[in-house]
C-alpha positions in Angstrom: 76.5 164.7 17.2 75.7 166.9 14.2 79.7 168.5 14.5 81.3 165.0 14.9 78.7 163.8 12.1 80.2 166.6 9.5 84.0 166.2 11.0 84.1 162.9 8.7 84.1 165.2 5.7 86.8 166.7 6.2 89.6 163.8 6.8 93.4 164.5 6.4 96.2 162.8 7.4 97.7 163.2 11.4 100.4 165.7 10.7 103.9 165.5 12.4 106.1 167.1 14.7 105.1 165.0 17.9 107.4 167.2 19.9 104.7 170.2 19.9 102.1 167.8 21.9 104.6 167.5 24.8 104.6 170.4 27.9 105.6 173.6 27.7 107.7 173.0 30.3 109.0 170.0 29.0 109.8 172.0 25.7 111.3 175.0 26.8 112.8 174.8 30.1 114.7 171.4 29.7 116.9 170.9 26.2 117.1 173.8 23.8 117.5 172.7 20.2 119.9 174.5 17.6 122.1 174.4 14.3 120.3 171.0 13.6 120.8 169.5 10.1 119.3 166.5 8.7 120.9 165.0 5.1 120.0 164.1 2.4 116.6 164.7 2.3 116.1 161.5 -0.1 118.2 158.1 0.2 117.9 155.0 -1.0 117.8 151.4 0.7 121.4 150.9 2.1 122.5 154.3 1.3 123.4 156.3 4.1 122.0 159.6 5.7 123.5 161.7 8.7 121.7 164.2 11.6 123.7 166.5 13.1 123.3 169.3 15.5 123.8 171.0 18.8 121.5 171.1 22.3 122.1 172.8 25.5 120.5 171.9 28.9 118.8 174.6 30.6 120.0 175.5 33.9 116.2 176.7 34.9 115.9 173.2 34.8 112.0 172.3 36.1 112.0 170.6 39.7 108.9 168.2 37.7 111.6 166.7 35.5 114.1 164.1 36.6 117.7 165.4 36.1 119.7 164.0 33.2 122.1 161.9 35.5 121.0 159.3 33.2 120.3 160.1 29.7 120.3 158.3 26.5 120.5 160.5 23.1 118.2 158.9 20.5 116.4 159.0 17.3 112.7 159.4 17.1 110.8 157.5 14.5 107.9 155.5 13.2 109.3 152.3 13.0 113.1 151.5 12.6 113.3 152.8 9.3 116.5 154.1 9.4 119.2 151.8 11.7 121.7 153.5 13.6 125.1 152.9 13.0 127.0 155.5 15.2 126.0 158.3 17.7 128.9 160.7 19.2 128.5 163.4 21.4 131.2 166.5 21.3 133.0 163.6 19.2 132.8 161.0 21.3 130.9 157.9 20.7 127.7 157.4 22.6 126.4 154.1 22.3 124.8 153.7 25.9 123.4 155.8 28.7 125.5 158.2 30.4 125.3 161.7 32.7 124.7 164.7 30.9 125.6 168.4 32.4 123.0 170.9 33.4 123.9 174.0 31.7 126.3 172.6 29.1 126.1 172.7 25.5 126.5 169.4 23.2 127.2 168.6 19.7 125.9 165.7 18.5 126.4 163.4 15.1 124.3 160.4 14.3 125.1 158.0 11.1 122.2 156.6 10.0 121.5 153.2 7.2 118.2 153.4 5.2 115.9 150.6 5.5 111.8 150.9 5.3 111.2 153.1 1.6 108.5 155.7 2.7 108.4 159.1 3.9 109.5 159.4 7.7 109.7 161.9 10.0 113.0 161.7 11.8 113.5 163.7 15.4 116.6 163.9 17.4 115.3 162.8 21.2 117.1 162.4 24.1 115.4 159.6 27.1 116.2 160.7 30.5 115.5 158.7 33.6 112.8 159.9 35.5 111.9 162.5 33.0 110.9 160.3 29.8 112.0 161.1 26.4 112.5 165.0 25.1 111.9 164.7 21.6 113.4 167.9 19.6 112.8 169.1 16.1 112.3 167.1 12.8 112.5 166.9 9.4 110.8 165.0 6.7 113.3 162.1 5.2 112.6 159.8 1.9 113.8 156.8 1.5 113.1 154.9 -2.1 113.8 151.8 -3.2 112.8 148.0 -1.7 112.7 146.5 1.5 113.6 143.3 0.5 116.9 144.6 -1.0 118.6 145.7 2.6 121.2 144.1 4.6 123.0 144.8 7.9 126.2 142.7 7.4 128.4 143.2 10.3 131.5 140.6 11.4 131.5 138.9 14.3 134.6 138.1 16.4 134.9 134.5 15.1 135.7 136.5 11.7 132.8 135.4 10.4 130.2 137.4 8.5 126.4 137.6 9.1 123.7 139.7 7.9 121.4 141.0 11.5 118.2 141.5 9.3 117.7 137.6 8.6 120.5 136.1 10.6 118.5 133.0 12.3 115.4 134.2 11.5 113.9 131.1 11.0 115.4 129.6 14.7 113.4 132.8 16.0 110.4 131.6 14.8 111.3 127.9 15.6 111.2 129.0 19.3 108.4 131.5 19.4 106.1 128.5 17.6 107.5 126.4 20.5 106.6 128.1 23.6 103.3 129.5 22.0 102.8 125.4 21.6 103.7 124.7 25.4 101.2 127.9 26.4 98.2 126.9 24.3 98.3 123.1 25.6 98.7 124.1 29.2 95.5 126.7 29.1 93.9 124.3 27.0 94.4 121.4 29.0 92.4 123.4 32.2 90.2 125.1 29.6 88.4 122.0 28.6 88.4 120.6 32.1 85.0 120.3 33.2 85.7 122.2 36.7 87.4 124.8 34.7 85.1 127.4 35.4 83.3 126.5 38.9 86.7 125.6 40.3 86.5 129.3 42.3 83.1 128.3 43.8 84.4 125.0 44.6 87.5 126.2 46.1 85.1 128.7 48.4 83.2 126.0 49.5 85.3 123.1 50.1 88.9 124.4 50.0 91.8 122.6 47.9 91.6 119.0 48.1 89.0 118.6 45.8 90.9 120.6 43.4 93.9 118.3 43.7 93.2 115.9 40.9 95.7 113.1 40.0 95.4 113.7 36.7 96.5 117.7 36.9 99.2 117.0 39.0 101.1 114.4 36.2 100.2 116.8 33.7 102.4 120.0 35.5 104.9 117.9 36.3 105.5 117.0 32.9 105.0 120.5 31.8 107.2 121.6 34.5 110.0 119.0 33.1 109.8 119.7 30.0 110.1 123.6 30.3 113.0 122.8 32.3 115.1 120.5 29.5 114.2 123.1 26.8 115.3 125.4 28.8 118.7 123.5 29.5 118.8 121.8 26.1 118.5 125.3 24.8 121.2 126.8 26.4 123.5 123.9 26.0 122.6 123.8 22.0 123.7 128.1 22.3 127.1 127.0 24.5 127.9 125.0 21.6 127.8 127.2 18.2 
């Protein structure tokens, strides 16, 4: 207690590179990490920053690990404070999950858009199916400037124009306020039942058909009907814009 009592005295910061808690084996007998290159070193909001580097999967690959058949090649960070605007591997672009060769050596470029201002640790990680993600080296990146000033305008196929950091922001929280509403009323509704609580005992006892009130079976039905139209009025309001 004494040692854990005096350990408050001495309070820093939790350090980085997360990819020296994972297993040896995980770190040195799976991807091998080299010529990696991380630029600039400071950007601001909207300005654009690059990784680039090279990995090769080892053929003493460990029987523990799932074979890349599946892999993803990804970005480790807290947060999305960078967002990803390209990823090729040996100059193709790698947007989804694909096979990746035992023993073969890959290039890889990732074009990155600054977004969060703060001081970020960036890795280059690569998820694999049945194996997790292999996170590989890192390098501190800074990012100045304001939040509020960044936008991710991309064109849609209609021609038109949005912005993907506030497009329909505000019918996102329209429909998250909605179903929270529908959730809250339906647990409240059995919540403040007065067999809310004893109805397990009751149901031990005397089975179901006391349980069966008239009451709670209007009551789910019109939940029930109503989840469905949202549902279907939802979808129909999407169809049309």
């Amino acid at each position: 207690m004494a040692t854990l009592a005096l350990s408050t005295l001495d309070i820093s910061p939790a350090a980085a590179h997360g990819e020296r808690s994972q297993e040896p084996f995980l770190r040195m007998r799976t991807i091998q990490w080299y010529d990696m290159k991380w630029g600039p070193e400071t950007t601001k909001v909207n300005d654009f920053a690059t990784m680039t580097g090279k990995f090769h999967l080892a053929e003493d690959w460990p029987r523990a690990a799932g074979k890349p058949g599946r892999a993803f090649f990804n970005v480790g960070s807290p947060s999305p404070v960078f967002v990803r605007l390209s990823t090729k591997l040996n100059g193709e672009p790698t947007m989804i999950s694909g096979p990746l060769e035992i023993g073969r050596d890959y290039a890889f470029e990732v074009k990155l858009k600054a977004r969060i201002p703060g001081r970020h640790h960036m890795h280059a990680m690569v998820n694999i199916k049945d194996a997790g993600p292999i996170a590989g080296p890192a390098a501190w990146m800074n990012i100045t400037g304001s939040w509020d000033d960044f936008t991710n305008p991309i064109k849609l196929l209609t021609g038109e124009t949005i912005d993907t950091e506030t497009f329909n922001f505000s019918n996102g929280i329209f429909w998250h306020v909605l179903w929270l509403s529908l959730g809250v009323f339906w647990i409240g509704y059995y919540v403040a039942r007065p067999m809310f609580l004893p109805r397990s005992r009751v149901l031990l006892a005397y089975g179901d058909d006391l349980l069966l009130d008239p009451m709670d079976k209007k009551v789910a039905w019109i939940v029930l009907i109503l989840t469905f139209g949202i549902v279907w009025g939802g979808y129909r309001y999407t169809e049309t814009k």
